[in-house]
N, CA, C and O atoms as CSV, one atom per row, in Angstrom:
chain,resi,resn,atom,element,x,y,z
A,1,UNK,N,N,-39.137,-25.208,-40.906
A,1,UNK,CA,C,-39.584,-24.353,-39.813
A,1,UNK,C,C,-39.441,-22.894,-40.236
A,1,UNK,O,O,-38.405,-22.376,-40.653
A,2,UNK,N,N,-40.822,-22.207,-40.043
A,2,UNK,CA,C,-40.371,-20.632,-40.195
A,2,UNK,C,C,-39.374,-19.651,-39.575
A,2,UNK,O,O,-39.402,-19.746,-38.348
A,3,UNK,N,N,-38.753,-19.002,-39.893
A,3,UNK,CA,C,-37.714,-18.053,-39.048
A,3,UNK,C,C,-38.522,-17.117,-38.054
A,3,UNK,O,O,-37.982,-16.591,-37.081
A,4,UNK,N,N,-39.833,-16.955,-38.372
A,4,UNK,CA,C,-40.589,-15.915,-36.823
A,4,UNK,C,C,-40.815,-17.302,-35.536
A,4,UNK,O,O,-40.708,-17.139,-34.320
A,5,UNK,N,N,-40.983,-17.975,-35.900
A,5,UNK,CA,C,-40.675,-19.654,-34.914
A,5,UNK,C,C,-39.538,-19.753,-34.220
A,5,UNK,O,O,-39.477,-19.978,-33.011
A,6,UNK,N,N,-38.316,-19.536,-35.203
A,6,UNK,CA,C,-37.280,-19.779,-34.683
A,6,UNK,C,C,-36.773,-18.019,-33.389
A,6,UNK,O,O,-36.146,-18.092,-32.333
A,7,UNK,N,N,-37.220,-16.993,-33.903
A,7,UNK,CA,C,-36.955,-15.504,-33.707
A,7,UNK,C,C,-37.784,-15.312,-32.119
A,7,UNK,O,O,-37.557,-14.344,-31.394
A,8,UNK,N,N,-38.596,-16.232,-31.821
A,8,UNK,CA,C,-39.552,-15.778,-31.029
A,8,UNK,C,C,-38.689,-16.811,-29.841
A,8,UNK,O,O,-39.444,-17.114,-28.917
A,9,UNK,N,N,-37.732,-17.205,-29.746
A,9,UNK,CA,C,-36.881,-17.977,-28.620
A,9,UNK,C,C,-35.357,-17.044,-28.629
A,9,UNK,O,O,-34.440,-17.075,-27.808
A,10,UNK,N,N,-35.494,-16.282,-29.807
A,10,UNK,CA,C,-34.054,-15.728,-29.655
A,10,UNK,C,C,-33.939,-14.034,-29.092
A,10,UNK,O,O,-32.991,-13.576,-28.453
A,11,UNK,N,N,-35.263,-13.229,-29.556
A,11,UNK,CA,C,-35.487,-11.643,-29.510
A,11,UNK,C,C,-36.236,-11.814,-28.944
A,11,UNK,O,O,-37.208,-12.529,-29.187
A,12,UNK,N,N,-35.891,-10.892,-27.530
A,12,UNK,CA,C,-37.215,-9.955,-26.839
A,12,UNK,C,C,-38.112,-9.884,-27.082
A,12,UNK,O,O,-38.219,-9.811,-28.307
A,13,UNK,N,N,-39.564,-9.834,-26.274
A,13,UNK,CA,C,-40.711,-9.676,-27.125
A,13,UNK,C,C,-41.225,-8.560,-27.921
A,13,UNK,O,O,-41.918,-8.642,-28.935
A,14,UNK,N,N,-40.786,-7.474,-27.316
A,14,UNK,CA,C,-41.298,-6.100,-27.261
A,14,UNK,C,C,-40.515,-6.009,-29.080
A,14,UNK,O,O,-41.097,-5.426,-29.995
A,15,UNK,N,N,-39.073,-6.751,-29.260
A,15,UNK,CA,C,-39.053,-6.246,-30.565
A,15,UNK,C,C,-39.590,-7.391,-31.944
A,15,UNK,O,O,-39.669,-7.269,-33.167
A,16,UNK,N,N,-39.859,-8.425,-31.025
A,16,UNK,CA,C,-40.377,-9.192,-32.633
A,16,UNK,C,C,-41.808,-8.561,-32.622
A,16,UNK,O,O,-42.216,-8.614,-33.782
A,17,UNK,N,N,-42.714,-8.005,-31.838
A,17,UNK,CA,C,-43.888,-7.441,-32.440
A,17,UNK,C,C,-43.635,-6.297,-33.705
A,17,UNK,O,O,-44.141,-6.260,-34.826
A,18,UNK,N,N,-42.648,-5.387,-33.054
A,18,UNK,CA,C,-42.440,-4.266,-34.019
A,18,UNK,C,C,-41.393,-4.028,-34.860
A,18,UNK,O,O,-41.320,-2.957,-35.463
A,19,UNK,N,N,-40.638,-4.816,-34.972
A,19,UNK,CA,C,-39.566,-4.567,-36.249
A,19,UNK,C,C,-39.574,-5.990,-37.078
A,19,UNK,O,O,-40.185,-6.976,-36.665
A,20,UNK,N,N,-38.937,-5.972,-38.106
A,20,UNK,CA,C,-38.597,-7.023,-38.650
A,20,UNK,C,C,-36.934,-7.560,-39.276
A,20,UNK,O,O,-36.157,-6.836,-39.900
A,21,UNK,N,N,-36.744,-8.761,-38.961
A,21,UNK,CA,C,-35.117,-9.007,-39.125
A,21,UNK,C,C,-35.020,-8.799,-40.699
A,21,UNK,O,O,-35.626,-9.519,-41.491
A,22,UNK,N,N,-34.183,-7.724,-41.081
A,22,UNK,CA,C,-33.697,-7.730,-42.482
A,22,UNK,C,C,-32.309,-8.261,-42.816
A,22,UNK,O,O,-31.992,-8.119,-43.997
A,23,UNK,N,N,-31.272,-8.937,-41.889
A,23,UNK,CA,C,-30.460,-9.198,-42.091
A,23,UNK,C,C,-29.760,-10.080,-41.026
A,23,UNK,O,O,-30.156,-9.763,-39.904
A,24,UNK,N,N,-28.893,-11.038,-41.009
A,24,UNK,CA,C,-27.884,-11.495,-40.521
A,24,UNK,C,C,-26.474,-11.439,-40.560
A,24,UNK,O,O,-26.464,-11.939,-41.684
A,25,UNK,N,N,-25.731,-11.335,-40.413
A,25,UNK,CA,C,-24.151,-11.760,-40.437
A,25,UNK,C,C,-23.310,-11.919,-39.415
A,25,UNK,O,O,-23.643,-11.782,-38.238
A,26,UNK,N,N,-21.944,-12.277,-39.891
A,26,UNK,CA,C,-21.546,-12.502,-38.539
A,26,UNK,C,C,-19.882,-11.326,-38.911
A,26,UNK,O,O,-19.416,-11.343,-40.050
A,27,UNK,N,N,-19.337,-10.596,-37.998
A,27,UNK,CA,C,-18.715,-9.485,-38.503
A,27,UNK,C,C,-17.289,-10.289,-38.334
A,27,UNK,O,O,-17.336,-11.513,-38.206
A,28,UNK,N,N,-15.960,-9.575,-38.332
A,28,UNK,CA,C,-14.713,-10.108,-38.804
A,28,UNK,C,C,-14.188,-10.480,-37.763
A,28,UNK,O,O,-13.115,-11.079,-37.832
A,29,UNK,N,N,-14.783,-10.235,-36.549
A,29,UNK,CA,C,-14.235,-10.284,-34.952
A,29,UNK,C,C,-15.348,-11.460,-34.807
A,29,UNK,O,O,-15.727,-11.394,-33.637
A,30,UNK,N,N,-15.800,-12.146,-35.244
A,30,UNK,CA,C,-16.776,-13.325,-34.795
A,30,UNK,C,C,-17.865,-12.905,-34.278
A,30,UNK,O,O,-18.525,-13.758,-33.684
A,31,UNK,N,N,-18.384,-11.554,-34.322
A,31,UNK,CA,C,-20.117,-10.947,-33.840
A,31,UNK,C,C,-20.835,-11.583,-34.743
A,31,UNK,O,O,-20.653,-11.686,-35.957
A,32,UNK,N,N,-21.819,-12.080,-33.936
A,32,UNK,CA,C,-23.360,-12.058,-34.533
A,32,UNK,C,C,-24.131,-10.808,-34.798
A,32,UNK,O,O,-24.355,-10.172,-33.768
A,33,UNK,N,N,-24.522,-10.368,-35.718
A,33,UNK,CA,C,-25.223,-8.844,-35.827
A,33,UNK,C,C,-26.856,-9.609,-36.663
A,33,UNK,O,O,-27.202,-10.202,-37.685
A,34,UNK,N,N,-27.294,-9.189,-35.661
A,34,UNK,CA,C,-28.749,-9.036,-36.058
A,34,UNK,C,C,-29.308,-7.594,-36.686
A,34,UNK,O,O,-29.124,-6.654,-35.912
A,35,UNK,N,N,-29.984,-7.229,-38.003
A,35,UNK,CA,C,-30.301,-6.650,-38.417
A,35,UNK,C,C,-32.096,-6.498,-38.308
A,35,UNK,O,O,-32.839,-7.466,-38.473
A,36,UNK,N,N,-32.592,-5.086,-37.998
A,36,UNK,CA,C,-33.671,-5.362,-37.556
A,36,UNK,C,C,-34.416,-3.921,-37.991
A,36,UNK,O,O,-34.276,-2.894,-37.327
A,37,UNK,N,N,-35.165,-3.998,-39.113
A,37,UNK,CA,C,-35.985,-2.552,-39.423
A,37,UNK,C,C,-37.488,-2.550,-38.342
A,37,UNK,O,O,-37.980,-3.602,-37.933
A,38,UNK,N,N,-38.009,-1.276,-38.035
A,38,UNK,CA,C,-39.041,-1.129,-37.211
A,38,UNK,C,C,-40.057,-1.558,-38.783
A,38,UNK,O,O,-39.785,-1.357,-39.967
A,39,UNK,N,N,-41.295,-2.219,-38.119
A,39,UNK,CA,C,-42.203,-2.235,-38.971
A,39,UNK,C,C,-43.292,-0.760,-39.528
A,39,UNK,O,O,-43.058,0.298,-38.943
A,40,UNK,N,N,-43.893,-0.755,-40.107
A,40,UNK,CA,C,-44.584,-0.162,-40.712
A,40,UNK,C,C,-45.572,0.594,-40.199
A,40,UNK,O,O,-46.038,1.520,-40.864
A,41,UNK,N,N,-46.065,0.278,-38.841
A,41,UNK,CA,C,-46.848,1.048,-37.990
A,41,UNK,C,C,-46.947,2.256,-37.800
A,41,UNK,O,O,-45.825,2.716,-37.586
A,42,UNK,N,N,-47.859,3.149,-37.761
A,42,UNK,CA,C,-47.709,3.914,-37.559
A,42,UNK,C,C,-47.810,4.559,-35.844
A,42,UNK,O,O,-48.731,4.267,-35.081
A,43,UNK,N,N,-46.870,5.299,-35.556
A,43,UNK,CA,C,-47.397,5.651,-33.925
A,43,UNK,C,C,-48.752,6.342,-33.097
A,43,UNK,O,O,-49.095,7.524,-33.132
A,44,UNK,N,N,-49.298,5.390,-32.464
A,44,UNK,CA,C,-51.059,5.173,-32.084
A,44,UNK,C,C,-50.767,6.381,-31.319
A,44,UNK,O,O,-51.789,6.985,-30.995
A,45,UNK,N,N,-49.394,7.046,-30.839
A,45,UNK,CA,C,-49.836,8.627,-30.425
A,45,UNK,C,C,-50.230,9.557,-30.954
A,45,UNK,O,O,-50.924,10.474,-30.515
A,46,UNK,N,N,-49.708,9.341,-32.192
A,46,UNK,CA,C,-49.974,10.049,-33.429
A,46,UNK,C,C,-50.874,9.764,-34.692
A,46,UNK,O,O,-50.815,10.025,-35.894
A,47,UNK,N,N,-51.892,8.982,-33.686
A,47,UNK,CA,C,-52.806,8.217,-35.125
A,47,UNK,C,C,-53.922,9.408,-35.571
A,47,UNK,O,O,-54.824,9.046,-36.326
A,48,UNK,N,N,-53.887,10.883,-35.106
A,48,UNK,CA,C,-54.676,11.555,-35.290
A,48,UNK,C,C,-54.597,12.690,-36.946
A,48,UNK,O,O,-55.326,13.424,-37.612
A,49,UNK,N,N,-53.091,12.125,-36.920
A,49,UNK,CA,C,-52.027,12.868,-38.401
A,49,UNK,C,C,-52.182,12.008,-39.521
A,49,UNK,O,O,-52.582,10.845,-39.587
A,50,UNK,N,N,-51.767,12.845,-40.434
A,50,UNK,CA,C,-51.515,12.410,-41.625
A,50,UNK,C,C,-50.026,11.842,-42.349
A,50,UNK,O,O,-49.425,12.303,-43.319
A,51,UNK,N,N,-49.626,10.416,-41.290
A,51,UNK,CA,C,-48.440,10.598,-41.099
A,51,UNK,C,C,-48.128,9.546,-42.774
A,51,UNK,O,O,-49.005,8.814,-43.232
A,52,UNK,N,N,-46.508,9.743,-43.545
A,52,UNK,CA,C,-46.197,8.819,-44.238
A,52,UNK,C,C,-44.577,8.545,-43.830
A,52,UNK,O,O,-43.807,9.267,-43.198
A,53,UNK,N,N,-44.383,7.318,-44.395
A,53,UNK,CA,C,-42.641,6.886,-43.686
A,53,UNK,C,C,-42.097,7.895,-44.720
A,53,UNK,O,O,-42.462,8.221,-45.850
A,54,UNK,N,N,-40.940,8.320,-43.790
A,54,UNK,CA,C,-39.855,8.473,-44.299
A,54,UNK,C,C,-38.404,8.319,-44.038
A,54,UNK,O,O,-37.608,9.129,-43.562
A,55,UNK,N,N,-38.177,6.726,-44.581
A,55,UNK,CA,C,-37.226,6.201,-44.094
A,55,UNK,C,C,-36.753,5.912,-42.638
A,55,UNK,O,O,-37.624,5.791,-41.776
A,56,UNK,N,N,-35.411,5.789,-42.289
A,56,UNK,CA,C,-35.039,5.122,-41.169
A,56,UNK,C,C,-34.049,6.087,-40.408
A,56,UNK,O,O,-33.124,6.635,-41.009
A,57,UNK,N,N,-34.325,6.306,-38.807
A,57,UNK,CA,C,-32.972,6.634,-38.132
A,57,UNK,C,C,-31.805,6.183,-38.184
A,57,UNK,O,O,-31.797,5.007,-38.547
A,58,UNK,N,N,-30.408,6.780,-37.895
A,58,UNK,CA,C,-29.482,5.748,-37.964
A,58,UNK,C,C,-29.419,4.522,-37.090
A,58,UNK,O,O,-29.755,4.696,-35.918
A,59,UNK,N,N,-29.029,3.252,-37.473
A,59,UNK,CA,C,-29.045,2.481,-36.222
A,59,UNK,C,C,-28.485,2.369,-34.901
A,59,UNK,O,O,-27.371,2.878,-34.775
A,60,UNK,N,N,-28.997,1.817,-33.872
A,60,UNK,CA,C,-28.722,1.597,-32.941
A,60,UNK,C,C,-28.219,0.326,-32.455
A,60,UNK,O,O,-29.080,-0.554,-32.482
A,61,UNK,N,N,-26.974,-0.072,-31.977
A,61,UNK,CA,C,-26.580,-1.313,-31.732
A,61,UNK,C,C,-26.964,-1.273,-29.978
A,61,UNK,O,O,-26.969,-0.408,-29.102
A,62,UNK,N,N,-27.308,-2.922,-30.079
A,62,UNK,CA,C,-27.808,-3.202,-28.427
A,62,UNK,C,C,-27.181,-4.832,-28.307
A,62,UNK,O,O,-27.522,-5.859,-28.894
A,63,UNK,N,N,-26.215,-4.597,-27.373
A,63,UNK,CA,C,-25.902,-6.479,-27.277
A,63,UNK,C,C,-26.993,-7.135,-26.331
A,63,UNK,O,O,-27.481,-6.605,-25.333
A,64,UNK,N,N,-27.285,-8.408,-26.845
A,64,UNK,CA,C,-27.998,-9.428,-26.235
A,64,UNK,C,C,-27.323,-10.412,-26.180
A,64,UNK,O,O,-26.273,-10.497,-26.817
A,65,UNK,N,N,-27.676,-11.160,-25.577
A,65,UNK,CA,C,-27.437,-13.239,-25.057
A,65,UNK,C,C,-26.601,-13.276,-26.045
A,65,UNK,O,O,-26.945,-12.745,-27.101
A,66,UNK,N,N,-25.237,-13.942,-25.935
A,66,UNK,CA,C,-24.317,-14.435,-26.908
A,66,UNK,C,C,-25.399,-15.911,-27.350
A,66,UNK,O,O,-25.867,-16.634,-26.471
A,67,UNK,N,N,-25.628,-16.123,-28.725
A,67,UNK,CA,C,-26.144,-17.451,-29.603
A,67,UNK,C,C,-24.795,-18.174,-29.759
A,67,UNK,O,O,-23.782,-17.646,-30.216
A,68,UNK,N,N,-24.885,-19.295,-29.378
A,68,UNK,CA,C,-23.855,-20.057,-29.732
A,68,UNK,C,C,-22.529,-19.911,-29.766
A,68,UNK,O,O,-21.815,-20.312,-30.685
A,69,UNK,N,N,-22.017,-19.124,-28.406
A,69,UNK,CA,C,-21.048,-18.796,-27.808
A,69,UNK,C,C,-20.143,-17.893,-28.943
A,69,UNK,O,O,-18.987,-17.992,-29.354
A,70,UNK,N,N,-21.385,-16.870,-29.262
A,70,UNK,CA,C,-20.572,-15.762,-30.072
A,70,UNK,C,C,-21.263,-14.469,-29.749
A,70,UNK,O,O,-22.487,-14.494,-29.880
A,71,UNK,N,N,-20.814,-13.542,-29.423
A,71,UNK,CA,C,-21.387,-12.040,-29.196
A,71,UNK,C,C,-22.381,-11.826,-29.710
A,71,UNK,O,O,-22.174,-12.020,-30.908
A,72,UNK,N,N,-23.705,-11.441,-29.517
A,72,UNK,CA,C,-24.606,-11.077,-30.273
A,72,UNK,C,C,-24.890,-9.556,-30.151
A,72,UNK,O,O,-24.682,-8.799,-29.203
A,73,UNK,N,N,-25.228,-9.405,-30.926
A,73,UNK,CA,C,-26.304,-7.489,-31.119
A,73,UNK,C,C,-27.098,-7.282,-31.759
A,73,UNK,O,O,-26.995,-8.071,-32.698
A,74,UNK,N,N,-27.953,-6.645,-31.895
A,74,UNK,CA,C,-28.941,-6.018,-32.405
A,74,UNK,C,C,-29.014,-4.669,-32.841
A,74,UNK,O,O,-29.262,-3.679,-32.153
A,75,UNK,N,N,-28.765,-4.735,-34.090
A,75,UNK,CA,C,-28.956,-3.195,-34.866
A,75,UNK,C,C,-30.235,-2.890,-34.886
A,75,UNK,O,O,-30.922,-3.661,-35.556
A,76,UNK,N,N,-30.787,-2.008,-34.364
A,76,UNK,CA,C,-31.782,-1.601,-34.498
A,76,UNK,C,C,-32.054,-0.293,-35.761
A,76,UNK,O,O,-31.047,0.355,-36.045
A,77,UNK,N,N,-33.287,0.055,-36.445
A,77,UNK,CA,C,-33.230,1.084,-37.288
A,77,UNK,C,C,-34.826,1.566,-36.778
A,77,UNK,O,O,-35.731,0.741,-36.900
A,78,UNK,N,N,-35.036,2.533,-36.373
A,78,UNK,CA,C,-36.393,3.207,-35.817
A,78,UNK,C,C,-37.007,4.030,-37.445
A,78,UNK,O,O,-36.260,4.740,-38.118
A,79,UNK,N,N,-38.332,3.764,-37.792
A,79,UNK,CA,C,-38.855,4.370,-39.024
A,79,UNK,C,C,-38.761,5.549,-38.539
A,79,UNK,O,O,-38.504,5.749,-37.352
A,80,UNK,N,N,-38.965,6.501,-39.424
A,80,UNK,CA,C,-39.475,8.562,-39.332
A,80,UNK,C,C,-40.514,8.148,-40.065
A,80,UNK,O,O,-40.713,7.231,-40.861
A,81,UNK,N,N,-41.205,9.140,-39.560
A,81,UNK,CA,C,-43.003,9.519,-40.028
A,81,UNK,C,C,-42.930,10.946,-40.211
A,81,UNK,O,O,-42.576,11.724,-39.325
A,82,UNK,N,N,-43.324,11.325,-41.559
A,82,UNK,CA,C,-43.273,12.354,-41.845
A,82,UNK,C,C,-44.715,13.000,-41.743
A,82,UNK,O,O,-45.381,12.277,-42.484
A,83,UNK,N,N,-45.649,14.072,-41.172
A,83,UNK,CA,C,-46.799,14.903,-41.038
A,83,UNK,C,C,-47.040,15.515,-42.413
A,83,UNK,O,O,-46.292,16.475,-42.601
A,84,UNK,N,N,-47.590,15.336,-43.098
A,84,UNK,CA,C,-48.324,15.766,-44.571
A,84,UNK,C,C,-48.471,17.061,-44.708
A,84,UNK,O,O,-48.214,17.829,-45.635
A,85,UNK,N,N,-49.046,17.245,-43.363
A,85,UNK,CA,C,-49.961,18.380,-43.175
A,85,UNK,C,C,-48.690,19.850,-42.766
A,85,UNK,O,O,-48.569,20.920,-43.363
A,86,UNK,N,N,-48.085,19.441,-41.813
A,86,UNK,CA,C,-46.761,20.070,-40.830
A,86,UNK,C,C,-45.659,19.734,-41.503
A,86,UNK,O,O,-45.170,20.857,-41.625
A,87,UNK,N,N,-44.874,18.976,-42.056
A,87,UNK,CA,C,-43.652,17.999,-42.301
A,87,UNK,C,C,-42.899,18.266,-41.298
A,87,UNK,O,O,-41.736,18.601,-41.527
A,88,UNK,N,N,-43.475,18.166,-39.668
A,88,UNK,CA,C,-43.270,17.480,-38.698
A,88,UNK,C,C,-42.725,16.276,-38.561
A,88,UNK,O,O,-43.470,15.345,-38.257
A,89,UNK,N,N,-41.359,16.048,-38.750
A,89,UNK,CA,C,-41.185,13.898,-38.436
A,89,UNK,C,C,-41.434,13.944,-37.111
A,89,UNK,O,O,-41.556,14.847,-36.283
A,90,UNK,N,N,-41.505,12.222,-37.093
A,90,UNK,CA,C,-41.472,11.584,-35.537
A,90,UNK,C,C,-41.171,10.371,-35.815
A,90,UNK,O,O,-41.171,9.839,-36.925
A,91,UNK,N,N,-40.879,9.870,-34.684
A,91,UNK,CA,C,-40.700,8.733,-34.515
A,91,UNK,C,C,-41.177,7.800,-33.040
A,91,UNK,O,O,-41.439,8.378,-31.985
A,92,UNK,N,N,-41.220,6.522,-33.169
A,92,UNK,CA,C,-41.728,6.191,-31.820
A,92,UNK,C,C,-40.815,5.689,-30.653
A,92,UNK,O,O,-39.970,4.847,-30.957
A,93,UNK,N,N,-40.869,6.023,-29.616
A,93,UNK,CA,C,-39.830,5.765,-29.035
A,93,UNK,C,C,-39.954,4.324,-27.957
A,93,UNK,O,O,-40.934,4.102,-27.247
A,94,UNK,N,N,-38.974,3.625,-28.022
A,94,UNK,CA,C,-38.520,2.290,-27.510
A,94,UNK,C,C,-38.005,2.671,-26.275
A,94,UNK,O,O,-37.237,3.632,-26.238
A,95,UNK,N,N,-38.302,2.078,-25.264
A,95,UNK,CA,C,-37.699,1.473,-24.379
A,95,UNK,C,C,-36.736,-0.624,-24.271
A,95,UNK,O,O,-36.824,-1.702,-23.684
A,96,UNK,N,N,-35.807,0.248,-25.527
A,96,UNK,CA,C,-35.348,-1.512,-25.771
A,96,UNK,C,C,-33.617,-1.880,-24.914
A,96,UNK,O,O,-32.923,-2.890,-25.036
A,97,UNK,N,N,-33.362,-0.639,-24.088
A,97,UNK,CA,C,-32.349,-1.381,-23.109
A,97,UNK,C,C,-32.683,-0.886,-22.104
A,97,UNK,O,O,-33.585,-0.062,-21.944
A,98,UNK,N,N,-31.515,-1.651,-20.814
A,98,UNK,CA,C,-31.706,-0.905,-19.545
A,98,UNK,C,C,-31.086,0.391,-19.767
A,98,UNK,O,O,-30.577,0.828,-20.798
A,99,UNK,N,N,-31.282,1.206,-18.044
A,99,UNK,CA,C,-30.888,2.622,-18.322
A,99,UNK,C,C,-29.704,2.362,-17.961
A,99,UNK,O,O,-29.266,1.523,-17.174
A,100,UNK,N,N,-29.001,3.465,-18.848
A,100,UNK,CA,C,-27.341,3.288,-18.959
A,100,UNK,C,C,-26.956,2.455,-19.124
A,100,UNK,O,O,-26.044,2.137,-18.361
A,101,UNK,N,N,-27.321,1.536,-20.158
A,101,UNK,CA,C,-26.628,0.508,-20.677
A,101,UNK,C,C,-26.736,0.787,-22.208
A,101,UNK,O,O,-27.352,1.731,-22.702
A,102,UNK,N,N,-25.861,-0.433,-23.065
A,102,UNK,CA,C,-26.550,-0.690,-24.599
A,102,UNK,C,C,-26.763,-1.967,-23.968
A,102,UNK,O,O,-25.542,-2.107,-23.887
A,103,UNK,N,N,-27.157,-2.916,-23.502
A,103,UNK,CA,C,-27.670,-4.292,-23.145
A,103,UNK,C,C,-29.068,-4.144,-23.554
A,103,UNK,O,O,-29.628,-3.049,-23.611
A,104,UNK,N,N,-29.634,-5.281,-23.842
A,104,UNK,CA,C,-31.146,-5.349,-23.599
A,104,UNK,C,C,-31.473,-5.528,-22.078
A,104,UNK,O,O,-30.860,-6.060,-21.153
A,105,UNK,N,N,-32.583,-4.930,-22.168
A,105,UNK,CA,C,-32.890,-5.471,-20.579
A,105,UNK,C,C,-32.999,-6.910,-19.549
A,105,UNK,O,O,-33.063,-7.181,-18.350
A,106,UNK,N,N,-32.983,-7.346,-20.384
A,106,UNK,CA,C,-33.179,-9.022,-20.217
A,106,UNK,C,C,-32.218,-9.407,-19.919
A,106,UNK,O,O,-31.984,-9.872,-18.803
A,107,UNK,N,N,-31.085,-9.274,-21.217
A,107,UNK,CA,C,-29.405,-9.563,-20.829
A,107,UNK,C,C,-29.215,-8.595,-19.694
A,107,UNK,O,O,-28.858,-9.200,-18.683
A,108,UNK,N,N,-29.290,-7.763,-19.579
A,108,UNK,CA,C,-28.787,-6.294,-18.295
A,108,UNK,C,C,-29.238,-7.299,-17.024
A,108,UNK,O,O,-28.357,-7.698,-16.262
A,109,UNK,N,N,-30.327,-7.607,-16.865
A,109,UNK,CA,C,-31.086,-8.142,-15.258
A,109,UNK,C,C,-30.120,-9.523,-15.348
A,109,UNK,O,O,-29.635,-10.034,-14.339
A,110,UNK,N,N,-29.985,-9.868,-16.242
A,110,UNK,CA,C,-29.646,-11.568,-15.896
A,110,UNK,C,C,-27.542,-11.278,-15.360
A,110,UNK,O,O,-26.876,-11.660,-14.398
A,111,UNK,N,N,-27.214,-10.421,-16.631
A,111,UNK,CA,C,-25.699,-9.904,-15.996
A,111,UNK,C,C,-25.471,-9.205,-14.491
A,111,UNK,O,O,-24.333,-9.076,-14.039
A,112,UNK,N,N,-26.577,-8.799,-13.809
A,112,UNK,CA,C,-26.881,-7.814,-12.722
A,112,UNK,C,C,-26.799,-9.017,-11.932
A,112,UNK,O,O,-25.731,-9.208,-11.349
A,113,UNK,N,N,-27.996,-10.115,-11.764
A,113,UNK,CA,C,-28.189,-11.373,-10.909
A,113,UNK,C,C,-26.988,-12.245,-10.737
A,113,UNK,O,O,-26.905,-12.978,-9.751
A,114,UNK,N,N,-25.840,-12.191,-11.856
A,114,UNK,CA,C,-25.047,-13.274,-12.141
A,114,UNK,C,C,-24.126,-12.467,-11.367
A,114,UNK,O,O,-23.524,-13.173,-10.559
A,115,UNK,N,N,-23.772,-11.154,-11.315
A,115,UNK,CA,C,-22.515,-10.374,-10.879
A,115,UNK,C,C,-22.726,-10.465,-9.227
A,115,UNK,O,O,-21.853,-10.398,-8.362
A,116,UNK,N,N,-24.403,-10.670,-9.037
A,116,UNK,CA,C,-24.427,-10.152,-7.413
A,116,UNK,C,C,-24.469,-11.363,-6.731
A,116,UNK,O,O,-24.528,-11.404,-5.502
A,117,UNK,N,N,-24.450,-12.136,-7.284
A,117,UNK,CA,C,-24.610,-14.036,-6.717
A,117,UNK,C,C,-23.233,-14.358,-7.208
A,117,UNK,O,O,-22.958,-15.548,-7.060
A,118,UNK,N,N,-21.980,-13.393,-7.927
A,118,UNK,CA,C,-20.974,-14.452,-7.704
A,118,UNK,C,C,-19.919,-13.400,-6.377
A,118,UNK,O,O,-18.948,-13.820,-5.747
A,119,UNK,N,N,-20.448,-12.212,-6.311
A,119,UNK,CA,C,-19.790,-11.168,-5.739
A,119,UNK,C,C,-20.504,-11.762,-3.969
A,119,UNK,O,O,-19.848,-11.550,-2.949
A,120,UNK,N,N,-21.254,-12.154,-3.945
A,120,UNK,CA,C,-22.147,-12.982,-2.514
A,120,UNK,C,C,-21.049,-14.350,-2.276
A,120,UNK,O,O,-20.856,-14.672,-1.104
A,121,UNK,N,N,-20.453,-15.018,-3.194
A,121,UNK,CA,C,-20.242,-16.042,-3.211
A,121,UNK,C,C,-18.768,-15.856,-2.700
A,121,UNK,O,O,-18.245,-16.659,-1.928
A,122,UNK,N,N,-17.851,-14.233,-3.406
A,122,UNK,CA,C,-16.520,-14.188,-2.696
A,122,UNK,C,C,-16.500,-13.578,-1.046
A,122,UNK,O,O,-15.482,-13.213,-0.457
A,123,UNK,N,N,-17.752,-13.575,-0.545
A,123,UNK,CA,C,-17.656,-12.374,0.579
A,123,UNK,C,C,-17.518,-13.751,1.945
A,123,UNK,O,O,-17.409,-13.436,3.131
């Protein structure tokens, strides 16, 4: 079985279109860390430039759904696009958690539903 098969039941949608998993491990405290570079795209706001990569932001960690009753996260790394013309960078910007959280949104709504249906349940 391919790993984008297996990836497409485990990550959000919004990020298996645009990044790709470069790594796994699991850290010394028993985390799952998902490693995840943005793909190669260039940003369609900016498709009017002469843009080329240059390299990666620092990452961003975001916890999601514990896999197999171990912490999970997601490192994220956002490309820079450098302007040829300007050497203007950019980058594209994600909406990949809720606000004021590091959760994904997915995990955030489902922890939100679970807190207010057990907080209903002591009243």
């Amino acid at each position: 079985m391919e790993m984008d098969k297996i990836l497409k039941y485990l990550l959000p949608k919004e990020i298996q279109d645009f990044f790709d998993l470069v790594n796994i491990e699991e850290d010394s405290s028993g985390r799952l860390l998902l490693h995840l570079d943005e793909k190669a795209i260039k940003p369609s706001e900016h498709s009017d430039k002469e843009l080329v990569s240059k390299g990666f932001d620092e990452p961003v960690r975001i916890q999601d759904f514990p896999i197999r009753d171990k912490a999970t996260y997601i490192i994220v790394r956002r490309r820079k696009w450098k302007d040829k013309s300007t050497g203007k960078v950019y980058t594209t910007s994600w909406d990949l958690t809720a606000k004021g959280t590091s959760y994904t949104s997915e995990f955030a709504a489902f922890l939100k539903e679970l807190l207010g249906s057990l907080s209903n349940k002591q009243q």
